[in-house]
N, C-alpha and C positions, 0 to 999 in steps of 0.2 A: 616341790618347787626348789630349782637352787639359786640359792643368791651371793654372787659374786662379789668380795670386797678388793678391789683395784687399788693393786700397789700402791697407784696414787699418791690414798689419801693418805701416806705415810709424812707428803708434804705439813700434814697437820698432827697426824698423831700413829702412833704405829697399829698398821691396819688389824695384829692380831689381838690390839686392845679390843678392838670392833667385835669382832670375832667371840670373843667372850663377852663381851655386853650382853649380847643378842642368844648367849646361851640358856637352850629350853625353848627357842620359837621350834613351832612345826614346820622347818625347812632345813634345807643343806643348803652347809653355811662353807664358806673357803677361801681363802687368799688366792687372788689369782691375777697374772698380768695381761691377760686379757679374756675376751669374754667368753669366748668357747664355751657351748653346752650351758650356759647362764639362762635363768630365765628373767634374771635380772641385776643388775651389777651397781654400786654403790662405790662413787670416782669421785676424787678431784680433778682430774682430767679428762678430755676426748679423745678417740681414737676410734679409728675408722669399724672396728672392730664392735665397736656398744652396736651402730645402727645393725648388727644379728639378735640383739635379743628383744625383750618385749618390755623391759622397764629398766629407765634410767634414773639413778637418784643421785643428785650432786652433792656432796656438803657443804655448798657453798649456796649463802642465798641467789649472787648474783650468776644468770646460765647464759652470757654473749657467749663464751667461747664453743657452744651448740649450735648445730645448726636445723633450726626449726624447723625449715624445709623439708629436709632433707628426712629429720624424722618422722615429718608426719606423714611421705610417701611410705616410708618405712613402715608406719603405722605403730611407731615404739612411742609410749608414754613418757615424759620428763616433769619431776618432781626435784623441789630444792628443799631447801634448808630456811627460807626464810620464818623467822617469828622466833630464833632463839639466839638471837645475837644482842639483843637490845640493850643485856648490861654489860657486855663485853665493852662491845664499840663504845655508848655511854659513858662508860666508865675513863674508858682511854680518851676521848677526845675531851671528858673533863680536868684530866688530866694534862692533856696538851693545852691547853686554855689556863689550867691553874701555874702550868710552867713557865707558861710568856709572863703572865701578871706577876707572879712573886720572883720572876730569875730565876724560877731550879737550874734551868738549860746549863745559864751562864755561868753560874756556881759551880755545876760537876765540872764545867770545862777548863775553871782557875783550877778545880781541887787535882786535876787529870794533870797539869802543868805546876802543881807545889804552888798556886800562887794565892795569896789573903787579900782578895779583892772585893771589898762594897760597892753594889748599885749608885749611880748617884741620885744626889735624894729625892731627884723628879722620875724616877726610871721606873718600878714596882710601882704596880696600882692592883687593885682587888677589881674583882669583877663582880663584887656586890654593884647595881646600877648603869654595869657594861651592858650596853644590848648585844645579842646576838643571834645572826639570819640564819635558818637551818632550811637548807634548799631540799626540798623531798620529806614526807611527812610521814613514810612509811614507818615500818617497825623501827630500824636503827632511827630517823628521825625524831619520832615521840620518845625512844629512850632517853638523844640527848636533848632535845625539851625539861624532860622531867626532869634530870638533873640539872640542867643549868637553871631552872626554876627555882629547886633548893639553894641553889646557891646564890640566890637571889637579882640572877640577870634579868633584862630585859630580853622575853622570847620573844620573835617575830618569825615567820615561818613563809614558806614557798610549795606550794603545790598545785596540782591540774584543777582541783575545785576549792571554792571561796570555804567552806563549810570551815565551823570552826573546831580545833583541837584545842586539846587538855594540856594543860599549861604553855602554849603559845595565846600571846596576848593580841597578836590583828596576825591573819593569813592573807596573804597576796596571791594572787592567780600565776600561772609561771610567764604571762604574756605582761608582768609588772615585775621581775626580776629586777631590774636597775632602781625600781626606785625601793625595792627592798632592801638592797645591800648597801646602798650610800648613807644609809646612816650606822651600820652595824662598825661596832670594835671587831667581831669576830664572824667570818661568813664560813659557815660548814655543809658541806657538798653529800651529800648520803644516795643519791639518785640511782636509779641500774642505767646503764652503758645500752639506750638504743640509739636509731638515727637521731631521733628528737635532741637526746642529751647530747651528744659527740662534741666536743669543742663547746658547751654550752658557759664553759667559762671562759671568756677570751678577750683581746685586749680592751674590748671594751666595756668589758664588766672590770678591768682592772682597774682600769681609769674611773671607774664609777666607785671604787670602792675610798673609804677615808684612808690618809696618808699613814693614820697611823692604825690601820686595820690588819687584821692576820687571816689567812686562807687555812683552810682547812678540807682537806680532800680524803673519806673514807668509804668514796664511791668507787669507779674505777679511774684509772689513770687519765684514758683519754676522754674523759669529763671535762679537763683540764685543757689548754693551749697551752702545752708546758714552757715552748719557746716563746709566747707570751710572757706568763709567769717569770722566766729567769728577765727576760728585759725588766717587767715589772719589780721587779726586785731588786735591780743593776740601778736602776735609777730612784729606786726609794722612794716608787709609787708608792708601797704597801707597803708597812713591817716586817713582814714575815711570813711563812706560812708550816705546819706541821702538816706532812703530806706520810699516806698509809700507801698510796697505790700510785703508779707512775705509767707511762706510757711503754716501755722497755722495763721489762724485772726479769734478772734484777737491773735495781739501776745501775747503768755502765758507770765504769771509775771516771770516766771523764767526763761526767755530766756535772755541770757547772751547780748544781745543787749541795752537791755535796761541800761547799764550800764557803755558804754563807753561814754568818755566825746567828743568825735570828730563821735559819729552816731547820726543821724538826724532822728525818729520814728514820720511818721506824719499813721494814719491810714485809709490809703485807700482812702485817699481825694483829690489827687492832680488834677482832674477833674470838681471839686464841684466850683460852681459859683448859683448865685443866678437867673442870666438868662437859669439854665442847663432845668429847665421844661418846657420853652418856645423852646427850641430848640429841646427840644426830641418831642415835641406838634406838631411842622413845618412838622418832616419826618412823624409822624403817620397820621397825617392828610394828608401828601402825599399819602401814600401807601394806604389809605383808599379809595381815590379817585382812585386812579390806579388799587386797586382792584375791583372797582364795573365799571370799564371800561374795565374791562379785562386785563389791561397791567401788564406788568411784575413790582417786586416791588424795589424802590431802597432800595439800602445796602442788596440786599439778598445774605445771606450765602448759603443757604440751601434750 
């Protein structure tokens, strides 16, 4: 069996770290920029070239930029990466959430300018007793549950079924999204990018939200009504928002985001950890064996 690692995912970490992870499985292993002779190939990207081989594996949990169709005339398998991001993202959107409340933001950017500037004394607040809506309940979802738990917020959650999770305190159905978010300090977006979701935040979730509530987007971009969001922002609907993924990435230099003092632009990274090669190395090295045993693979989308 050879298994192809696609330049790609250099976008994340250098493909011949991969390469050695996976050193000692029973297969040929190689860097290569496209699929040729692959029996199966491990990308952060598409190209028209994967639908020749027989298994696709993403490093990403979220797979819209595939086309499902299209592979399953092909009769090629798609696996991702979901189930090991949970403390990455976690971690980072507790972070975005601990930077609105205490000012980091606004600190580094007096310290970035020489300047000795205190919040004024109503501005910092703690998110001990902040509620906050986590829209999607999947793996990144219950990671940040669990932390915002510890940290003593108010969970409240958004998914396709009522059933209850582990440290979300009421779950709303996603056909009650508005009345979830009008009460949250902080509403955080985790969902994957199908038709259902697209624009599933838009102006009128914005105007639902409190005045002084912050967005949080570590789903994909156009989750979001981006040109919503800037008006919402322009007129101080909302507070602010810390946004991972955008509609366009990168984000263009003239994107009016870039410019407000309460948006948070990190690009595309809120999953990135330094153990992220070793853990994508775990499932391929799984499914490699699964496949030459005939079994079915895990994470398969497709």
């Amino acid at each position: 069996m050879h298994v192809g690692i696609h330049g790609s995912v250099g976008a994340v970490f250098p493909p011949g770290r991969l390469e050695s992870a996976l050193a000692g499985l029973d297969a040929e292993l190689s860097v290569v920029s496209d699929s040729a002779d692959c029996d199966g190939v491990v990308t952060f990207a598409h190209e028209e070239s994967l639908l020749e081989t027989d298994w696709i594996h993403s490093i990403q949990a979220g797979v819209d930029r595939f086309p499902f169709a299209r592979l399953r005339e092909a009769g090629v398998t798609l696996t991702n990466s979901t189930g090991i991001h949970a403390e990455s993202v976690g971690e980072t959107v507790a972070g975005y959430m601990l930077s609105f409340a205490r000012r980091l933001h606004r600190h580094r950017d007096a310290q970035n300018e020489g300047r000795w500037s205190k919040p004024d004394w109503d501005e910092a607040f703690t998110l001990a007793g902040e509620q906050v809506c986590v829209v999607g309940l999947g793996t990144l979802g219950r990671g940040i549950a669990r932390r915002a738990d510890a940290l003593g917020m108010d969970v409240v959650g958004v998914r396709r079924s009522p059933l209850p999770v582990e440290h979300v305190r009421e779950t709303y159905t996603t056909d009650r999204l508005g009345e979830a978010i009008a009460d949250a300090r902080f509403v955080v977006v985790t969902v994957p990018l199908t038709d259902a979701t697209r624009g599933l935040v838009g102006a009128a979730e914005l105007d639902t939200m409190r005045s002084d509530a912050y967005l949080v987007n570590v789903a994909r971009g156009a989750v979001i009504d981006e040109a919503a969001l800037v008006d919402a922002l322009g007129a101080g609907d909302i507070a602010g928002a810390a946004l991972d993924t955008f509609e366009t990435e990168p984000l263009p230099e003239s994107s009016p985001l870039w410019d407000f003092d309460e948006v948070l632009v990190t690009p595309h990274c809120a999953a990135f950890t330094v153990s992220y090669v070793e853990r994508i190395a775990d499932i391929v090295r799984e499914n490699v064996l699964r496949r030459q045993a005939g079994e079915s693979l895990a994470n398969e989308v497709v």
